[in-house]
C-alpha positions in Angstrom: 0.0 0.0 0.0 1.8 2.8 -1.3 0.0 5.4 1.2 1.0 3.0 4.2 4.2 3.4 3.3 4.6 6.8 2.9 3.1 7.5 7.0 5.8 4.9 7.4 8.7 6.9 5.7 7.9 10.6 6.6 5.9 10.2 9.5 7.4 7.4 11.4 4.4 5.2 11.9 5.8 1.6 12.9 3.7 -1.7 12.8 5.8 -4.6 13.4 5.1 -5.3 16.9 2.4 -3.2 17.7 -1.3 -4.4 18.8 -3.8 -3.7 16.1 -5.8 -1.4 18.3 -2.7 0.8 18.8 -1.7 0.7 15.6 -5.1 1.4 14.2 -5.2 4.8 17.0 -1.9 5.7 16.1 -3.1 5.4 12.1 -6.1 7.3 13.2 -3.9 10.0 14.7 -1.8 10.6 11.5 -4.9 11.3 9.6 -6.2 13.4 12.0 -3.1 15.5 12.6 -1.3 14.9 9.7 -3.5 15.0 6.8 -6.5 17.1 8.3 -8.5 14.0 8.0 -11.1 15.1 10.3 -11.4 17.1 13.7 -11.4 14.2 15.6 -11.8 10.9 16.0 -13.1 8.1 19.0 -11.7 4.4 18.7 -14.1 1.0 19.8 -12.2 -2.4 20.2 -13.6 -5.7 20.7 -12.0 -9.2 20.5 -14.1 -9.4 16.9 -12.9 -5.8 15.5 -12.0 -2.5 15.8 -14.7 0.5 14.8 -13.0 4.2 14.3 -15.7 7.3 14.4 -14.5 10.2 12.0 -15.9 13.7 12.9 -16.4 16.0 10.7 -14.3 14.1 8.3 -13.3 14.7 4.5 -15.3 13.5 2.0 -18.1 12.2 3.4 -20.8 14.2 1.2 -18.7 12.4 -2.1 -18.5 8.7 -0.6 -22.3 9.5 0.6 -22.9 10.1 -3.4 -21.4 6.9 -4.2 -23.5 5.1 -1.8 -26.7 6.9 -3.6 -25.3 5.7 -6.8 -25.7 2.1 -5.5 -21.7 1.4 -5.0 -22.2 -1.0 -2.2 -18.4 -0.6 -0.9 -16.2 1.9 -0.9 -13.0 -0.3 -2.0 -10.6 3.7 -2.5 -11.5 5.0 1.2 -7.9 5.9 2.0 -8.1 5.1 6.1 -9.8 2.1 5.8 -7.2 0.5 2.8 -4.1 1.9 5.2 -5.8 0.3 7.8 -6.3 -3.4 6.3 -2.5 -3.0 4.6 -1.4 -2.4 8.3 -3.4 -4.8 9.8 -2.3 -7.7 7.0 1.5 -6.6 7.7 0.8 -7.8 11.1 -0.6 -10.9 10.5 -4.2 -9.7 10.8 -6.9 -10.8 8.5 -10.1 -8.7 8.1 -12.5 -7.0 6.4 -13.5 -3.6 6.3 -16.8 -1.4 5.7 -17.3 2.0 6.0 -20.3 3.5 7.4 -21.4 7.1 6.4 -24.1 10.0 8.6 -24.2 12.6 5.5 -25.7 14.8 7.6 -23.5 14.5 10.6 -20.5 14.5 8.1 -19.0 11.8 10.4 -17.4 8.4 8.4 -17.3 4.9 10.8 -14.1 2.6 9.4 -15.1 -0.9 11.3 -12.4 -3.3 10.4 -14.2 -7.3 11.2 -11.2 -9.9 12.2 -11.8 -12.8 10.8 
């Protein structure tokens, strides 16, 4: 994932040994303060997967379009590939969705281990 491995070579994000959940925050973080991804952001973990709320996050009025236009998963949202590229470099297998409130402007990455 060449986006995964840019955060890893100019902003110093390391995955090999890290938990998923505190990878996935400190992935979270980047976006937030890095790439003004959104203005902030609240993390859920489970045994079964992790969820990531996005407030007030970027794009979510376009991948809301796509949704109305019957594309059924958003396969280019950028967290949520960085996020299953990091996860997989760990060992990790899961799935991702993406969950949009258009009118909230708030994105929900849930990554599903299975």
């Amino acid at each position: 994932n060449t986006l995964l491995t840019l955060i890893e070579k100019q902003l110093g994000l390391e995955i090999a040994g890290e938990k998923p959940v505190d990878m996935i925050t400190e992935l979270s973080r980047i976006f937030i303060d890095e790439f003004g991804y959104a203005t902030e952001s609240s993390i859920n973990a489970s045994d079964k997967s992790i969820s990531i709320l996005f407030k007030n996050a970027v794009g979510t009025k376009e991948f809301s379009a796509l949704k109305e236009h019957n594309v059924a998963k958003l396969f280019s949202h950028p967290f949520m590939c960085a996020g299953l590229a990091a996860l997989s470099r760990l060992g990790v297998k899961a799935r991702g969705d993406v969950a949009l409130d258009k009118a909230a402007g708030s994105q929900t990455v849930t990554f599903e281990f299975v």
